[in-house]
N, C-alpha and C positions, 0 to 999 in steps of 0.2 A: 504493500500500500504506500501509497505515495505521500508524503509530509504534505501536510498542506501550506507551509509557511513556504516548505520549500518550491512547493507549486505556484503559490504566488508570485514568487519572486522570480521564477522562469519567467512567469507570465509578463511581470514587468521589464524585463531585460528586452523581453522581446519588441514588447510594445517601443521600448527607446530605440531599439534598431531599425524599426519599420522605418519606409522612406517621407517625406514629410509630402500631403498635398500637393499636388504641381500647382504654381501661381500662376495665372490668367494672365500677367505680367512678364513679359519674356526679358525686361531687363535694359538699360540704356544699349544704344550702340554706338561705337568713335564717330560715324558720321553726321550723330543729333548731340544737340547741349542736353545734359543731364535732365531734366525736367520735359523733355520731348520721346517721342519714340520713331524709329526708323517703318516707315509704310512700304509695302517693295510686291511689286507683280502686275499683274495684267487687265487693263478694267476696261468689261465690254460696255458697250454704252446703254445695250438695253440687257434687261436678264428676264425670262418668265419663271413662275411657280405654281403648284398646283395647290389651290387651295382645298383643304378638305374639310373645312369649318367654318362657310359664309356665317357670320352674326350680320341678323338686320336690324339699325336701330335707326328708326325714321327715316327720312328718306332716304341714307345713306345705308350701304353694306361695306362691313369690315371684316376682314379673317383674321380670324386668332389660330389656323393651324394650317399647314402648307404639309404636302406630299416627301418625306425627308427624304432628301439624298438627290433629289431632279431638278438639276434647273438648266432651263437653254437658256444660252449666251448667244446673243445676235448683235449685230450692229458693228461699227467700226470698234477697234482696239487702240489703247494707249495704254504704252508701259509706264508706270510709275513709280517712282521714288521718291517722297519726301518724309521731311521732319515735321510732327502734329503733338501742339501738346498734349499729354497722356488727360489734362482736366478742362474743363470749361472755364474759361476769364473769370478770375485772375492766372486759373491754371496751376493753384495751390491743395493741397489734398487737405479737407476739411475747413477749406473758406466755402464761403457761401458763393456762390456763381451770381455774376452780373445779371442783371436785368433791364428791360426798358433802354434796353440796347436799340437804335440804327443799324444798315449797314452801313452807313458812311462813320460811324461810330465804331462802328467796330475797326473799320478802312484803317482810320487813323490812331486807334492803342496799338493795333497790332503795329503797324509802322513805326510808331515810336517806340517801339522795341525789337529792332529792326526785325521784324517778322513780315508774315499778307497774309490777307486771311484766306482759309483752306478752300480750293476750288471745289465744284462740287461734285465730280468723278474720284479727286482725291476721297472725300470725305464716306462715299461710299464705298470704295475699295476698301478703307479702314472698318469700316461698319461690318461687311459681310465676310472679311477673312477672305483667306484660299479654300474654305467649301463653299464660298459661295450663298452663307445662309440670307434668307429675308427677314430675320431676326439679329441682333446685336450675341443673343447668346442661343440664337437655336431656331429651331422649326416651328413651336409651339408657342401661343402669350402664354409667359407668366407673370404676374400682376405684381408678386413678389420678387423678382429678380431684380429690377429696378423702381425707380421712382414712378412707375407709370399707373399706378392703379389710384389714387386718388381722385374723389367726386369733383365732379366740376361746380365752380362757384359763381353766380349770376356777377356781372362784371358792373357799374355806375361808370361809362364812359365819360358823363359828363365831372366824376371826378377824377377818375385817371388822365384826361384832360385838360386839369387844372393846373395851376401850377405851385412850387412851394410842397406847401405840409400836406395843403388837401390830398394832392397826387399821393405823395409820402404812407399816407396813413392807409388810401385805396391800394397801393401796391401789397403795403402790409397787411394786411385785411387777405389779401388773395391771395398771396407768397402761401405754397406747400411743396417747396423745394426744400432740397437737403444738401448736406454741405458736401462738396465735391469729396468721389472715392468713398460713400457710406454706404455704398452699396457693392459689396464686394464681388457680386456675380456679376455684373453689370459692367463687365469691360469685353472688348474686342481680344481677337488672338495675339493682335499690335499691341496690347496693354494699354488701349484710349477707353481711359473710362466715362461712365454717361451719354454716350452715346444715344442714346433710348431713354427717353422721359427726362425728367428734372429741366432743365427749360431748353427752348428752342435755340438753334443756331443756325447762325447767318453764314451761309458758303457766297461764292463766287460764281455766279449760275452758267452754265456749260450754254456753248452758242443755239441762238434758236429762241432762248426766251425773250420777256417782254422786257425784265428788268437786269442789273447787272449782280442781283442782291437774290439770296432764296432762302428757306429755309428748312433745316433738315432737322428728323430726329422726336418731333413730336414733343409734348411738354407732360408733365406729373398727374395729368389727367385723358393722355390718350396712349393705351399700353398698347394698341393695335398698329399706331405708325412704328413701319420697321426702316430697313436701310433705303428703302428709294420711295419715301413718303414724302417725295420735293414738295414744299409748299411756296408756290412762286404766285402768291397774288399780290404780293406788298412794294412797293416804289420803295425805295434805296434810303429815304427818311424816317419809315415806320417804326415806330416804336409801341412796346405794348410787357403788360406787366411778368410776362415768362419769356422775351427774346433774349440769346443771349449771343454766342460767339466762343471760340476756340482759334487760335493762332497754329499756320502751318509756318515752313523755312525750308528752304532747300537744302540737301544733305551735302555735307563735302567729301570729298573723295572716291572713291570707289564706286558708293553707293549712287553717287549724282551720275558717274559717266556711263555707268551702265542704263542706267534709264535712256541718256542721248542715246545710247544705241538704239533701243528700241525700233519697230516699227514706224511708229509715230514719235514715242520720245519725250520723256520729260515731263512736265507740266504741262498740262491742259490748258488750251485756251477757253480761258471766258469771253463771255458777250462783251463785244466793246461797246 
């Protein structure tokens, strides 16, 4: 018969040797600054998916579950490479993400730290990984993985409109965002976290649209927008109490010239 002190005590040896979790975070790499992560591969311009869970809520229909493992890729290719920080502006793990952000606002923080903000083929390539998913972490909504399940709350335009404390107090009033990286399932295979809910961001919209400004990713109350939920109805001025923005940069070295090789190459042109 076996000691039981001494059986525990295998038990625990063991336990310390097992391998720790794998992080959803793969780690800096020499071609980004520390606080960024390296994006790298091939983004087609349109992707399909099978939905196998239309939800209808009023006039709209949403999927919350896609056919895993099938997607066609159509449309022209670009290879990409760049630097994105891993969090939403300020881009700090556990500040609270901007809001009531522009995209000309955004234009100009990222600029003055010498960054631009993320194109929006980039932004998706970071979203969907190399499977390819229409989710930030999968096939399936989960409500819980990220910041995206919370009720929506009736808005007072006319005081988010206002300006000063009124605006101040409406933003606050409707703020059910969380403080970047508290959602620890809720990153890409890149290690770009929030992606998915917590507030909207501003990309650089790929040629074709109306404006030069879009917005990706959905905000704390829509857990159904996955990676190519472009939301491109807003002029380059809009502001609204869950926009926000995330900063890209071009990689140096290795990682930048191979992207030139590409097909196409590089960074994506936006709409001039």
């Amino acid at each position: 018969m076996i000691d039981p002190l001494l059986g525990l005590g295998a038990l625990a040896l063991a336990m310390l040797s097992l391998p720790a979790a794998p992080s959803l975070d793969p780690g800096p790499s020499p071609a980004c600054p520390p606080d960024m992560r390296l994006v790298t591969g091939t983004h087609h311009d349109e992707v399909q998916h099978v939905c196998v869970e239309p939800v209808k809520s009023g006039k709209a229909t949403h999927c919350f579950a896609y056919w895993e493992g099938i997607t066609a890729e159509e449309g022209p290719t670009t290879e990409i490479a760049v630097c994105m920080d891993q969090f939403e502006a300020p881009n700090q793990r556990g500040a609270k993400p901007l809001v009531m952000q522009s995209f000309e606002m955004a234009t100009a923080w990222c600029a003055a730290r010498g960054k631009r903000v993320c194109a929006e083929q980039e932004w998706e390539l970071a979203c969907e990984g190399p499977e390819r998913r229409p989710l930030v972490y999968g096939w399936r909504v989960d409500r819980a993985v990220c910041n995206s399940g919370k009720a929506w709350r009736p808005v007072d335009e006319r005081k988010l409109g206002a300006s000063g404390e009124i605006a101040r107090r409406e933003v606050e009033r409707l703020w059910q965002g969380a403080p970047s990286g508290s959602y620890a399932g809720c990153a890409s295979s890149f290690g770009i976290f929030d992606m998915m809910g917590n507030v909207e961001e501003w990309v650089a919209s790929r040629r074709g649209r109306r404006w030069p400004g879009a917005l990706m990713g959905g905000f704390w109350a829509k857990p159904w927008t996955g990676c190519r939920g472009t939301n491109d109805a807003h002029d380059p001025k809009f502001v609204f109490y869950e926009t926000g923005f995330r900063c890209c940069a071009d990689p140096r070295g290795a990682a930048a010239r191979g992207a030139n090789d590409g097909e196409q190459g590089g960074r994506p042109a936006a709409q001039p």
